[in-house]
PDB file with SEQRES, HELIX, SHEET and CRYST1 records, atoms N, CA, C and O in Angstrom:
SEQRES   1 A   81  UNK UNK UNK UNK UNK UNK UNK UNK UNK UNK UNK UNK UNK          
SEQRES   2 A   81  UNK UNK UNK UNK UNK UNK UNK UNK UNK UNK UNK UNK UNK          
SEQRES   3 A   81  UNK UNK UNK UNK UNK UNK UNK UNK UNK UNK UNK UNK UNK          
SEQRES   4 A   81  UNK UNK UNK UNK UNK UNK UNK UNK UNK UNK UNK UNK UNK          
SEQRES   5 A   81  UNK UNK UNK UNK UNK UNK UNK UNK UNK UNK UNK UNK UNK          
SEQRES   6 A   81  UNK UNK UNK UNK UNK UNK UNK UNK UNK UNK UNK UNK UNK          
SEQRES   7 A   81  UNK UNK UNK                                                  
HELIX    1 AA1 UNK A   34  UNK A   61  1                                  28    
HELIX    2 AA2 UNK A   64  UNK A   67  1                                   4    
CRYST1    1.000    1.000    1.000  90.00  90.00  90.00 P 1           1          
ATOM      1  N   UNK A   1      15.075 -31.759   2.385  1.00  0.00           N  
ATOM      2  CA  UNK A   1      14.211 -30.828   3.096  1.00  0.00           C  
ATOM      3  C   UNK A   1      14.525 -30.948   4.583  1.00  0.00           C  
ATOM      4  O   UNK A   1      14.586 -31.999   5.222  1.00  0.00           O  
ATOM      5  N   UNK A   2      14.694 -29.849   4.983  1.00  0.00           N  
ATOM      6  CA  UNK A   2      15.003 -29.627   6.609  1.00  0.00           C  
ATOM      7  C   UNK A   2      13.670 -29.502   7.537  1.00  0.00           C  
ATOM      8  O   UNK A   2      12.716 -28.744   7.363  1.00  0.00           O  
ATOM      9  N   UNK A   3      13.865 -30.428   8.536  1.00  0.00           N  
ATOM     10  CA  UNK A   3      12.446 -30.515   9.401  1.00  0.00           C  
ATOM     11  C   UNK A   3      12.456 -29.373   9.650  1.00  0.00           C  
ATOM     12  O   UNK A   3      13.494 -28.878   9.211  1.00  0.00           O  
ATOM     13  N   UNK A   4      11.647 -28.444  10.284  1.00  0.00           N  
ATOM     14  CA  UNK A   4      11.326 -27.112  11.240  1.00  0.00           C  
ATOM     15  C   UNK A   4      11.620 -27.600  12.986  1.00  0.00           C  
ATOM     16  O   UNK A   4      12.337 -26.879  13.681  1.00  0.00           O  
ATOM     17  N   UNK A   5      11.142 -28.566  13.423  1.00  0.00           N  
ATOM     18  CA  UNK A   5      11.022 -28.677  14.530  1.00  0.00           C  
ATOM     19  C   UNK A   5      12.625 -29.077  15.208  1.00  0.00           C  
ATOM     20  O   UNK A   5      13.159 -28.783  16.277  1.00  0.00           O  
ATOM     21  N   UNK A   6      13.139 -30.012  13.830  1.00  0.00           N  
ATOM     22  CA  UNK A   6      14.187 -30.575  15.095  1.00  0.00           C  
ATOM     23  C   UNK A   6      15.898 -30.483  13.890  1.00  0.00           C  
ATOM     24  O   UNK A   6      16.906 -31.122  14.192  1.00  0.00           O  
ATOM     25  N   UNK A   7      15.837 -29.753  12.867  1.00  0.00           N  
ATOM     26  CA  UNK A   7      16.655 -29.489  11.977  1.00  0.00           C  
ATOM     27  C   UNK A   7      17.117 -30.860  11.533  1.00  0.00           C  
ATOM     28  O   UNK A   7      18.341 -30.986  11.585  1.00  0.00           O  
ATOM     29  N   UNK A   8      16.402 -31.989  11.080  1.00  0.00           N  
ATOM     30  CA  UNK A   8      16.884 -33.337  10.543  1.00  0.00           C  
ATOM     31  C   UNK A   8      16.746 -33.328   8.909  1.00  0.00           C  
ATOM     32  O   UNK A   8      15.666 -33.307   8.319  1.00  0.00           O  
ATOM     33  N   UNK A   9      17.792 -33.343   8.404  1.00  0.00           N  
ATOM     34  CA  UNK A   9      17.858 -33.432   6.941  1.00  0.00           C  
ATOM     35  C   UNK A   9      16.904 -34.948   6.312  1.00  0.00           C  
ATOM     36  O   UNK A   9      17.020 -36.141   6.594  1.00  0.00           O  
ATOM     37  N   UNK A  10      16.023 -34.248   5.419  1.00  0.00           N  
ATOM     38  CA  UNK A  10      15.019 -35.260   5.308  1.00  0.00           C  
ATOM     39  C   UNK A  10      15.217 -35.325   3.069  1.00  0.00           C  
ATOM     40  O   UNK A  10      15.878 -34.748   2.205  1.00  0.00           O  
ATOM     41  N   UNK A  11      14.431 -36.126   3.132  1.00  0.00           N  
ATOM     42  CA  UNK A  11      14.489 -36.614   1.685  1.00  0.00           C  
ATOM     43  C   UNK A  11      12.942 -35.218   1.173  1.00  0.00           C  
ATOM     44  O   UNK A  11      11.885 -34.857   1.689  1.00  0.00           O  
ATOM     45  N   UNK A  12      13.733 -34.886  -0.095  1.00  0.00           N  
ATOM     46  CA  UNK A  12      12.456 -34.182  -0.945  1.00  0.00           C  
ATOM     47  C   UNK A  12      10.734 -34.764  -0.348  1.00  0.00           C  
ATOM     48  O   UNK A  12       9.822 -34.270   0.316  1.00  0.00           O  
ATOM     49  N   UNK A  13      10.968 -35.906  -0.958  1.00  0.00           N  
ATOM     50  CA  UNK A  13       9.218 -36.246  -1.555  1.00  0.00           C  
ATOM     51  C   UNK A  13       9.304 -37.020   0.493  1.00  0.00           C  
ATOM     52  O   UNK A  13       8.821 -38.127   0.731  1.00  0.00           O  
ATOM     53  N   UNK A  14       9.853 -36.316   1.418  1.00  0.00           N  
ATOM     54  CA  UNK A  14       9.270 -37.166   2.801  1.00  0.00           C  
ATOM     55  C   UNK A  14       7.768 -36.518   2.996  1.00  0.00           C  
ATOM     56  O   UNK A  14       7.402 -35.492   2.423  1.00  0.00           O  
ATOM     57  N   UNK A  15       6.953 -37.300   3.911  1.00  0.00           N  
ATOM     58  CA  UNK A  15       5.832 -36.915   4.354  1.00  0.00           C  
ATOM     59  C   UNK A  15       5.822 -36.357   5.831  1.00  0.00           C  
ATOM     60  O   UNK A  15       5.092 -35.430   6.183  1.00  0.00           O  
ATOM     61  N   UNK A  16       6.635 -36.964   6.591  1.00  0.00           N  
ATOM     62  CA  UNK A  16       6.908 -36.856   7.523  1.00  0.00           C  
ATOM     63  C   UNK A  16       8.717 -37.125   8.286  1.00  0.00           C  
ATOM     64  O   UNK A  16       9.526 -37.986   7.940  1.00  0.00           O  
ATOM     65  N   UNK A  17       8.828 -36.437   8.986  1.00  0.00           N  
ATOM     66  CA  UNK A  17      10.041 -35.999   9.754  1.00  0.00           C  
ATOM     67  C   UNK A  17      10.865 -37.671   9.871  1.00  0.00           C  
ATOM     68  O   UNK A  17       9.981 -38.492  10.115  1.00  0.00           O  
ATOM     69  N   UNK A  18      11.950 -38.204   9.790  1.00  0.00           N  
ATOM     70  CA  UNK A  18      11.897 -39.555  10.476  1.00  0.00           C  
ATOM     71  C   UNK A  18      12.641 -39.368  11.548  1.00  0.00           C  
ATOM     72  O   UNK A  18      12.857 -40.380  12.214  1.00  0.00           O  
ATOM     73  N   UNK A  19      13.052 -38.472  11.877  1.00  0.00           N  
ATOM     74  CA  UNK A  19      13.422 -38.510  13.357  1.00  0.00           C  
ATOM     75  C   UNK A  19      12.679 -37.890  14.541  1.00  0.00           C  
ATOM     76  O   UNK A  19      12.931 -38.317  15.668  1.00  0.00           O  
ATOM     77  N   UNK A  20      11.480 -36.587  14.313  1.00  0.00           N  
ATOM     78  CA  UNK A  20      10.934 -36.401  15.260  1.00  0.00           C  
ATOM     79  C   UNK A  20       9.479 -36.618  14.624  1.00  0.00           C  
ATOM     80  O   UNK A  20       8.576 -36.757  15.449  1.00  0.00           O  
ATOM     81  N   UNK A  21       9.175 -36.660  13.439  1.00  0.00           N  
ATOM     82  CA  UNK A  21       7.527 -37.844  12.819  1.00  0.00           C  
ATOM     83  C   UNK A  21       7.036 -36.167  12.858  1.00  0.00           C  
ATOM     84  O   UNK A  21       5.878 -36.240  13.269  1.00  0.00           O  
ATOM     85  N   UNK A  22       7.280 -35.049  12.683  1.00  0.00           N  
ATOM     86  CA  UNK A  22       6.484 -33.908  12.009  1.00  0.00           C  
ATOM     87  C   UNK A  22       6.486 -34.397  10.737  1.00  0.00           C  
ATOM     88  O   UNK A  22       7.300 -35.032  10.067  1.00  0.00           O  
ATOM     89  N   UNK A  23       4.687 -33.677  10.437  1.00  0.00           N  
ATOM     90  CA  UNK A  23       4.300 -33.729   8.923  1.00  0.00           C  
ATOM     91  C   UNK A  23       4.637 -32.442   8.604  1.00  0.00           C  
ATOM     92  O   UNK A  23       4.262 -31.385   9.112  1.00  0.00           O  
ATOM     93  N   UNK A  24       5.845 -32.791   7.153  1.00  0.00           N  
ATOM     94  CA  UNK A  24       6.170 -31.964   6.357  1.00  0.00           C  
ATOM     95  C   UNK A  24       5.822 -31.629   5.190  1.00  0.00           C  
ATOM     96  O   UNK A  24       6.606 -31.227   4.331  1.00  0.00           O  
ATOM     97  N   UNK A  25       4.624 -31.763   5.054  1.00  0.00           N  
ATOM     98  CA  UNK A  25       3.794 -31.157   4.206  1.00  0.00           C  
ATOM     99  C   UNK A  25       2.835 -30.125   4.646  1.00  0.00           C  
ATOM    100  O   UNK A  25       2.286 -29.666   3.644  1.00  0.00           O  
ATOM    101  N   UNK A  26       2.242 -29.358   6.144  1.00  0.00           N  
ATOM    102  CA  UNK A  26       2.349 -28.520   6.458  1.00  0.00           C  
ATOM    103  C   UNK A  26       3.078 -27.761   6.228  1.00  0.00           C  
ATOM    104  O   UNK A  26       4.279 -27.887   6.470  1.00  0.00           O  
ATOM    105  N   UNK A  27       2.485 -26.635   5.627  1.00  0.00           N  
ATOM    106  CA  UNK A  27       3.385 -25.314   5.226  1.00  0.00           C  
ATOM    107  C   UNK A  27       3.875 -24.623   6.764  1.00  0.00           C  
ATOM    108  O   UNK A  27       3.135 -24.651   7.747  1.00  0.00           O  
ATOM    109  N   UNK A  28       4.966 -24.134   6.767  1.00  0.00           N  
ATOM    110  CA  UNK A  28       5.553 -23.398   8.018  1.00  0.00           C  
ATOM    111  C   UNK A  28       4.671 -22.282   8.261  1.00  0.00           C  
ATOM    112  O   UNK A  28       3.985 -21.697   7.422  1.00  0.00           O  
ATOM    113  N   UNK A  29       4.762 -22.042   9.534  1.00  0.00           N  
ATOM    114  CA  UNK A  29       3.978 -21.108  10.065  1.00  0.00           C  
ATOM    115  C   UNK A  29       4.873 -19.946  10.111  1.00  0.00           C  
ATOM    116  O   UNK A  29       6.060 -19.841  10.422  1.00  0.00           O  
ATOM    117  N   UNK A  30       3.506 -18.633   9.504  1.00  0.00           N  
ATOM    118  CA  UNK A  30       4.634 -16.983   9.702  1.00  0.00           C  
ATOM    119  C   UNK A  30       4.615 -16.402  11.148  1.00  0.00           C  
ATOM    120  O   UNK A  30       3.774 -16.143  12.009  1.00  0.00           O  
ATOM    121  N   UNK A  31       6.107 -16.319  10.965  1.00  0.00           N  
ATOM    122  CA  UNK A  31       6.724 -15.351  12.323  1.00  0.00           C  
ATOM    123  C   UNK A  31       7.126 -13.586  11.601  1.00  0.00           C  
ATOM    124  O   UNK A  31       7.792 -13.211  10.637  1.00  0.00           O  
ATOM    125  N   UNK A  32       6.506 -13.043  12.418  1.00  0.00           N  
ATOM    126  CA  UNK A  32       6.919 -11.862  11.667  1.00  0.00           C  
ATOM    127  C   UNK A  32       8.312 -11.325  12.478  1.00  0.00           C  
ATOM    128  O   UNK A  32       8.624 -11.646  13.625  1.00  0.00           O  
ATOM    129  N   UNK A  33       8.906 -10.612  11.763  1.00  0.00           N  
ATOM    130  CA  UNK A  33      10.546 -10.243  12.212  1.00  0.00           C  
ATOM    131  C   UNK A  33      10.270  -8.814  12.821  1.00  0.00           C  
ATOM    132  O   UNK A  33       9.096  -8.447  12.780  1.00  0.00           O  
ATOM    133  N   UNK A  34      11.202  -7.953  13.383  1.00  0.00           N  
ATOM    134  CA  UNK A  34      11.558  -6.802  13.660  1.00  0.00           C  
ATOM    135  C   UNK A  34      10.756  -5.668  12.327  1.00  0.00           C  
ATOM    136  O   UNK A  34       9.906  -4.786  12.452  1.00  0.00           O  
ATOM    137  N   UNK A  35      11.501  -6.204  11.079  1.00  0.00           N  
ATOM    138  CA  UNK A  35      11.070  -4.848  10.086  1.00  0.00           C  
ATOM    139  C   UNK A  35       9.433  -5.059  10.086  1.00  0.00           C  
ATOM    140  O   UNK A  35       8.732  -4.049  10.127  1.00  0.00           O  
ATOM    141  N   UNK A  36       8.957  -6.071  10.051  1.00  0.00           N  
ATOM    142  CA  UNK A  36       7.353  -6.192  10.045  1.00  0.00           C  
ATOM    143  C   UNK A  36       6.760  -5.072  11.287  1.00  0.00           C  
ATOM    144  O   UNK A  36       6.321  -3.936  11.106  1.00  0.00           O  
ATOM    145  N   UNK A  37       6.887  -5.680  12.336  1.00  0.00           N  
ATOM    146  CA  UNK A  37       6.832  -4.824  13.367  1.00  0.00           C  
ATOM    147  C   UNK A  37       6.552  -3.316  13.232  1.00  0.00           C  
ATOM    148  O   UNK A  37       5.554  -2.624  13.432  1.00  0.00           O  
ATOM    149  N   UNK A  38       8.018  -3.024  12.748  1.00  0.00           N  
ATOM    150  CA  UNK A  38       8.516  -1.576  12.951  1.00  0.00           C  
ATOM    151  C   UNK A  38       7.923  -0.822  11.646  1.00  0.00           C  
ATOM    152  O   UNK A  38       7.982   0.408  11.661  1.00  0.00           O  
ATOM    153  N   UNK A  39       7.333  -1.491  10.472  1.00  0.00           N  
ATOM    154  CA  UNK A  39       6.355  -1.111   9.402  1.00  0.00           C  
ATOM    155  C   UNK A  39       4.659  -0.835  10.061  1.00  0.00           C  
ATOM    156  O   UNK A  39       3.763  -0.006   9.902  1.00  0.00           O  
ATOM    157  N   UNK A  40       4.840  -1.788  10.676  1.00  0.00           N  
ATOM    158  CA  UNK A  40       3.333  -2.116  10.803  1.00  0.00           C  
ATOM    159  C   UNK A  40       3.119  -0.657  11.934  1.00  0.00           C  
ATOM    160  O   UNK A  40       2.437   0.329  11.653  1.00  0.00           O  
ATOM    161  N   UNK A  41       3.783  -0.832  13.042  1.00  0.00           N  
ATOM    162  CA  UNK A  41       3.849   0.304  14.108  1.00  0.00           C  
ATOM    163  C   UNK A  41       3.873   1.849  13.287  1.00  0.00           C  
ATOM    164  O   UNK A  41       3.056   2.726  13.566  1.00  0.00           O  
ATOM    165  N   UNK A  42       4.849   2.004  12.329  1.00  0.00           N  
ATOM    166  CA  UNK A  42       4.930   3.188  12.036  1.00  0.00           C  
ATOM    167  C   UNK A  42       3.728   3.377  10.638  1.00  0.00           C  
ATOM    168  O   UNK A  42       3.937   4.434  10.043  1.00  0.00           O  
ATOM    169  N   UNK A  43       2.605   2.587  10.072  1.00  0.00           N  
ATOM    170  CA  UNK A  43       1.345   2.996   9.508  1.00  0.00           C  
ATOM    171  C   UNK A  43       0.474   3.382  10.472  1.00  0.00           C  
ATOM    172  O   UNK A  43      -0.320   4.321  10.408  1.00  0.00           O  
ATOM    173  N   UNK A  44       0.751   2.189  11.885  1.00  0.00           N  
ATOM    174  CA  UNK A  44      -0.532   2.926  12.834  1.00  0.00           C  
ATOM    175  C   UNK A  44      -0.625   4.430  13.459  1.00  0.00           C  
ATOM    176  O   UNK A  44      -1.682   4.992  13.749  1.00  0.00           O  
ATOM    177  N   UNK A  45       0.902   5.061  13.636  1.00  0.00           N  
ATOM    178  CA  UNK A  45       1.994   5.945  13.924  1.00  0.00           C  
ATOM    179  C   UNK A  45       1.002   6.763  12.904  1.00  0.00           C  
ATOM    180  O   UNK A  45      -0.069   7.272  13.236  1.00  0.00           O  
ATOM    181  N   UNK A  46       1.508   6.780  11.769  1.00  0.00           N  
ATOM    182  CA  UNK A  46       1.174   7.671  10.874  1.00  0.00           C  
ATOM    183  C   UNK A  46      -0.480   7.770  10.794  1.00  0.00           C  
ATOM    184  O   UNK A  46      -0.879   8.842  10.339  1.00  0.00           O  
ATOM    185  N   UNK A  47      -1.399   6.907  11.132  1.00  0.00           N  
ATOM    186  CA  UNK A  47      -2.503   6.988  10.501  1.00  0.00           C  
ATOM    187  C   UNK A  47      -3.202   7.555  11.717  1.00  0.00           C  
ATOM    188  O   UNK A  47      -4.329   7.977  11.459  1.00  0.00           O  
ATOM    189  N   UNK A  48      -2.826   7.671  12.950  1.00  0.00           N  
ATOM    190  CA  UNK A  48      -3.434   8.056  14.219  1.00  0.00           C  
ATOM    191  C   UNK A  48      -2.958   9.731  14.001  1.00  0.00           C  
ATOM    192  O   UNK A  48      -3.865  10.526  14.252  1.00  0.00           O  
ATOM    193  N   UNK A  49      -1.748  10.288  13.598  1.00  0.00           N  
ATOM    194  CA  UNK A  49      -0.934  11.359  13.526  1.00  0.00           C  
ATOM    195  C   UNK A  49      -2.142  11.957  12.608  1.00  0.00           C  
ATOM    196  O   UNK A  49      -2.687  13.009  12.942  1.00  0.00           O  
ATOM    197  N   UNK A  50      -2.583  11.170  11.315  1.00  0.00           N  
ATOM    198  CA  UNK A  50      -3.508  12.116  10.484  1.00  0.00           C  
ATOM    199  C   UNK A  50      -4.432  12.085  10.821  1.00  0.00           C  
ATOM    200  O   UNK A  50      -4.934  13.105  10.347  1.00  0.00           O  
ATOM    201  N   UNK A  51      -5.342  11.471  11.521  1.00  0.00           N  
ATOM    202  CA  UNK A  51      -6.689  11.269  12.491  1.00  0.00           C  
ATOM    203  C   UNK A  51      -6.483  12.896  12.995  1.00  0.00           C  
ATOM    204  O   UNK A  51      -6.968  13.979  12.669  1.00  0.00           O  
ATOM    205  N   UNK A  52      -5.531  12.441  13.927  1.00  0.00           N  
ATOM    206  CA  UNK A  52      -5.688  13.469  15.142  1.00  0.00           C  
ATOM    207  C   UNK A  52      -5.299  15.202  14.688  1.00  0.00           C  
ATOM    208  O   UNK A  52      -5.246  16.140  15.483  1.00  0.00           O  
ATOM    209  N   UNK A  53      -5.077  15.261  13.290  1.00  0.00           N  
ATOM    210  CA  UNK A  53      -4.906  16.789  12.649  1.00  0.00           C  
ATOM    211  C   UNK A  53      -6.087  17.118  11.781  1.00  0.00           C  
ATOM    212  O   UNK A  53      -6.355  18.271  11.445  1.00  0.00           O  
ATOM    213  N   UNK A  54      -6.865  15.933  11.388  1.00  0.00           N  
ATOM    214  CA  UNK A  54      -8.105  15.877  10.378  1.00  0.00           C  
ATOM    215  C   UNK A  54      -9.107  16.286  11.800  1.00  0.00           C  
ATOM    216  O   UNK A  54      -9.469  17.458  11.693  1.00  0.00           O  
ATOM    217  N   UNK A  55      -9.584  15.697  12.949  1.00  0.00           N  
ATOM    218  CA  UNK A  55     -10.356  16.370  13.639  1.00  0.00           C  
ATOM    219  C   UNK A  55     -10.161  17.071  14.045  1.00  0.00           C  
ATOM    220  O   UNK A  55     -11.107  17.847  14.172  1.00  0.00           O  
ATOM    221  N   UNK A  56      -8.827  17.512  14.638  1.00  0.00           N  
ATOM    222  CA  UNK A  56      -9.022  18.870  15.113  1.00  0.00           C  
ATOM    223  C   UNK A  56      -9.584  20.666  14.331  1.00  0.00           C  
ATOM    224  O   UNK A  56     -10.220  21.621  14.776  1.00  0.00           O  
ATOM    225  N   UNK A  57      -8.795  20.292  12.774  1.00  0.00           N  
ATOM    226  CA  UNK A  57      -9.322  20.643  11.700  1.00  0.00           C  
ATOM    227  C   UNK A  57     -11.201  21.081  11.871  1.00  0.00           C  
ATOM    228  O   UNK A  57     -11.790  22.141  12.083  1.00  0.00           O  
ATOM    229  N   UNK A  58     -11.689  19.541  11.632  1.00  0.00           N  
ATOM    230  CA  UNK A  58     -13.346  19.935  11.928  1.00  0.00           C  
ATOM    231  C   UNK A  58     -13.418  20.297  12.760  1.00  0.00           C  
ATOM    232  O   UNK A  58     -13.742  21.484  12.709  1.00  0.00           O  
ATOM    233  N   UNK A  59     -13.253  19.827  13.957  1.00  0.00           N  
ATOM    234  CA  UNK A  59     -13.486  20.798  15.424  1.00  0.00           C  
ATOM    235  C   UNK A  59     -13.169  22.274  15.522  1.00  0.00           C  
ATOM    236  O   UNK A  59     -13.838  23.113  16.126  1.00  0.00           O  
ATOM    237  N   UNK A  60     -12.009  22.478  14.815  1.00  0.00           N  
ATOM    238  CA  UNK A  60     -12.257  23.642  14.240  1.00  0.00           C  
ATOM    239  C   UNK A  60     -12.993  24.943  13.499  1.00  0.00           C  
ATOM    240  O   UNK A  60     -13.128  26.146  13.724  1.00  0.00           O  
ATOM    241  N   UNK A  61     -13.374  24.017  12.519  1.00  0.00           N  
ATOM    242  CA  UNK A  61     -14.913  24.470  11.691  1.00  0.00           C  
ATOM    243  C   UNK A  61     -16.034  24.484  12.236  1.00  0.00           C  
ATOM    244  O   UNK A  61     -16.899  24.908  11.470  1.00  0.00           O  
ATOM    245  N   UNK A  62     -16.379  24.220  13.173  1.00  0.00           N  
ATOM    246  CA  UNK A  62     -17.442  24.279  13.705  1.00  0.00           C  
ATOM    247  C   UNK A  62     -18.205  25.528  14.331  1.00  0.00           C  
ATOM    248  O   UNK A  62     -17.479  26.418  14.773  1.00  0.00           O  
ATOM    249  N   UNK A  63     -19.136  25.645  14.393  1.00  0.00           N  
ATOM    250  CA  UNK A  63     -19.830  27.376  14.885  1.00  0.00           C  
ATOM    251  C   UNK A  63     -19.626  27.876  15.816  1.00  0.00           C  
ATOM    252  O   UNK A  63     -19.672  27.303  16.904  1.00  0.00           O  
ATOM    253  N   UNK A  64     -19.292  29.306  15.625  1.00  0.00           N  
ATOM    254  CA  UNK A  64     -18.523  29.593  17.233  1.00  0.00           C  
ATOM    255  C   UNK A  64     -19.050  29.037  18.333  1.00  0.00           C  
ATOM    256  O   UNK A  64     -18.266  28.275  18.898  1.00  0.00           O  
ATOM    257  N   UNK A  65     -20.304  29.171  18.933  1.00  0.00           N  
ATOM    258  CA  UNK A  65     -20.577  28.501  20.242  1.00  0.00           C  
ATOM    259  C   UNK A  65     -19.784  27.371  20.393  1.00  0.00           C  
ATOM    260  O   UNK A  65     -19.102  27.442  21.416  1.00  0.00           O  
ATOM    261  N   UNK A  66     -19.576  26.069  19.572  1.00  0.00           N  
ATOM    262  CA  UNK A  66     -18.464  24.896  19.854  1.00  0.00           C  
ATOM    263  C   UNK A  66     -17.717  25.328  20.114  1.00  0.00           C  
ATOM    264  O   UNK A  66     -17.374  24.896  21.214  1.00  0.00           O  
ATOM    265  N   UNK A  67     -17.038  26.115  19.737  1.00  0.00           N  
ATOM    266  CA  UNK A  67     -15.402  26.143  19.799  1.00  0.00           C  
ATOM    267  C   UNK A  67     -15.074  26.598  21.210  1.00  0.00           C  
ATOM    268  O   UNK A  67     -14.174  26.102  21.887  1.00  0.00           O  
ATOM    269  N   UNK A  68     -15.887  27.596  21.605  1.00  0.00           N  
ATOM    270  CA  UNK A  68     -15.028  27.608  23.089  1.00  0.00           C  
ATOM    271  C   UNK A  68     -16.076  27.378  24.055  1.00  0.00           C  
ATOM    272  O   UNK A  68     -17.292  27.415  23.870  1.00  0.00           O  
ATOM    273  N   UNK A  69     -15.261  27.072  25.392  1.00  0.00           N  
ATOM    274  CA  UNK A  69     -16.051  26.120  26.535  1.00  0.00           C  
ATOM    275  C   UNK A  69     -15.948  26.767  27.125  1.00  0.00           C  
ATOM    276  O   UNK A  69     -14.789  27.167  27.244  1.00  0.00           O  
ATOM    277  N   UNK A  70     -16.985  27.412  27.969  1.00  0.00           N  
ATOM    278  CA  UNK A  70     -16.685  28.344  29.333  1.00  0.00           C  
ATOM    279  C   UNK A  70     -17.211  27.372  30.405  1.00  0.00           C  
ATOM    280  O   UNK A  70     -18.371  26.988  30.262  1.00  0.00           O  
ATOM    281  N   UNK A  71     -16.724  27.063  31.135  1.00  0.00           N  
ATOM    282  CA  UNK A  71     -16.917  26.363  32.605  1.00  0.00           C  
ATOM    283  C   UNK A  71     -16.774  27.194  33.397  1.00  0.00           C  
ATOM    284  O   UNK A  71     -16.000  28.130  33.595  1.00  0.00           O  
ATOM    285  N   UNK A  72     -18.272  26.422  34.205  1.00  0.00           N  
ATOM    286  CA  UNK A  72     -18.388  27.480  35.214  1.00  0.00           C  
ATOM    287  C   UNK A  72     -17.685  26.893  36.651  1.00  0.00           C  
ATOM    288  O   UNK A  72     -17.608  25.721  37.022  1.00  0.00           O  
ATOM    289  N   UNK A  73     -17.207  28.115  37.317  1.00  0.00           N  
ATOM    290  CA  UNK A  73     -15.934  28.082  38.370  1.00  0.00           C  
ATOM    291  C   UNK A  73     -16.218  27.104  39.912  1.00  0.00           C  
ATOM    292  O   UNK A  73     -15.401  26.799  40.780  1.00  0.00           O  
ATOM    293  N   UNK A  74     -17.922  26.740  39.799  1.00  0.00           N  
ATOM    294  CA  UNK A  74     -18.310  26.005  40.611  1.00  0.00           C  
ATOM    295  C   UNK A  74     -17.986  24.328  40.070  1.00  0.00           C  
ATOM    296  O   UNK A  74     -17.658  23.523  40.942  1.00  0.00           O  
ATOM    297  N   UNK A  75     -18.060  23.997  39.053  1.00  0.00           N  
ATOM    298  CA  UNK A  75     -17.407  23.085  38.447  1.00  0.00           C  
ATOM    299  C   UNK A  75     -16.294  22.423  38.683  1.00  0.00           C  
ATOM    300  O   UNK A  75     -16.163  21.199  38.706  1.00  0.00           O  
ATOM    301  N   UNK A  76     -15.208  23.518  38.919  1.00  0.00           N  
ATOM    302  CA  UNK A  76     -14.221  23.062  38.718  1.00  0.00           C  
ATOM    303  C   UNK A  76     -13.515  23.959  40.283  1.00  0.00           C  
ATOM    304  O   UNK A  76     -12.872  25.008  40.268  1.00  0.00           O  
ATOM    305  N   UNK A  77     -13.835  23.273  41.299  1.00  0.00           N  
ATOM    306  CA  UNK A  77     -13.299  24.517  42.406  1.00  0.00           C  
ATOM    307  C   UNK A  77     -11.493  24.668  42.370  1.00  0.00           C  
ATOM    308  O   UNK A  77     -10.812  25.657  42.642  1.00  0.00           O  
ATOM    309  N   UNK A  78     -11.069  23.323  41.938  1.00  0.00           N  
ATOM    310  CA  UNK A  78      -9.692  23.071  42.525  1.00  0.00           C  
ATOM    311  C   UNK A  78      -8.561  24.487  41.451  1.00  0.00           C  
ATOM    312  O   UNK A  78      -7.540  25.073  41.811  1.00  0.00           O  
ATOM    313  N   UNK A  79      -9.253  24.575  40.278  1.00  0.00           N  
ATOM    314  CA  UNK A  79      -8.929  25.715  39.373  1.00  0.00           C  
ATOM    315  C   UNK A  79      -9.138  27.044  39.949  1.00  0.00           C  
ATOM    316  O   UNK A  79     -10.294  27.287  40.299  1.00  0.00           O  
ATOM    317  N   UNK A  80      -8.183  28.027  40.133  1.00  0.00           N  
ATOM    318  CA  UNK A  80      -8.110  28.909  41.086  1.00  0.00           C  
ATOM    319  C   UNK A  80      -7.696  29.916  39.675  1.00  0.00           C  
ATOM    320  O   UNK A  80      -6.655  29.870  39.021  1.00  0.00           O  
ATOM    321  N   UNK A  81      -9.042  30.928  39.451  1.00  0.00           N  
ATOM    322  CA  UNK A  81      -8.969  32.113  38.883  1.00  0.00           C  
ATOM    323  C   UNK A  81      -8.507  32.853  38.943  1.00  0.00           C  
ATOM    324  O   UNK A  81      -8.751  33.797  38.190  1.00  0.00           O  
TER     325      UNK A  81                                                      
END                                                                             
C-alpha cells in the first residue's frame, strides 16, 4: 500500500506510514477532477436555462394588466421619448 502523503511503499496490513507515521487506515480524501466540475457546471447551466423559460412562460400567463408596465416619464427622466 502506497502512503498518500509521501509515496512510501508500505506493507498491506500497515497502520501507519513508516516513513512519514500517516494513518493508513483513513480512507483518502475526494478531489474532484475537471469532468466533475464540467458535469456539475453544466446541470446548474441547464437547470437555471429551464428556470429562466418556465417563468417567463408564467409571467406570461398572467392578466393583461401584469404584462405590460407603463412608467411614467417623470420616473425615469434620463429616458428621452
Amino acid at each position: 500500500m502506497k502512503c498518500l502523503s509521501c509515496g512510501q511503499d508500505n506493507k498491506e496490513t500497515a497502520k501507519a506510514c513508516k516513513k512519514c507515521g500517516r494513518d493508513l487506515t483513513i480512507p483518502p480524501a475526494w478531489f474532484p477532477d475537471w469532468k466533475w466540475h464540467a458535469r456539475t457546471l453544466g446541470i446548474i447551466y441547464a437547470c437555471v436555462t429551464v428556470a429562466y423559460f418556465v417563468v417567463s412562460i408564467a409571467l406570461k400567463r398572467l392578466p393583461p394588466p401584469y404584462q405590460i408596465r407603463k412608467i411614467p416619464p417623470e420616473m425615469t427622466p434620463w429616458l428621452k421619448r
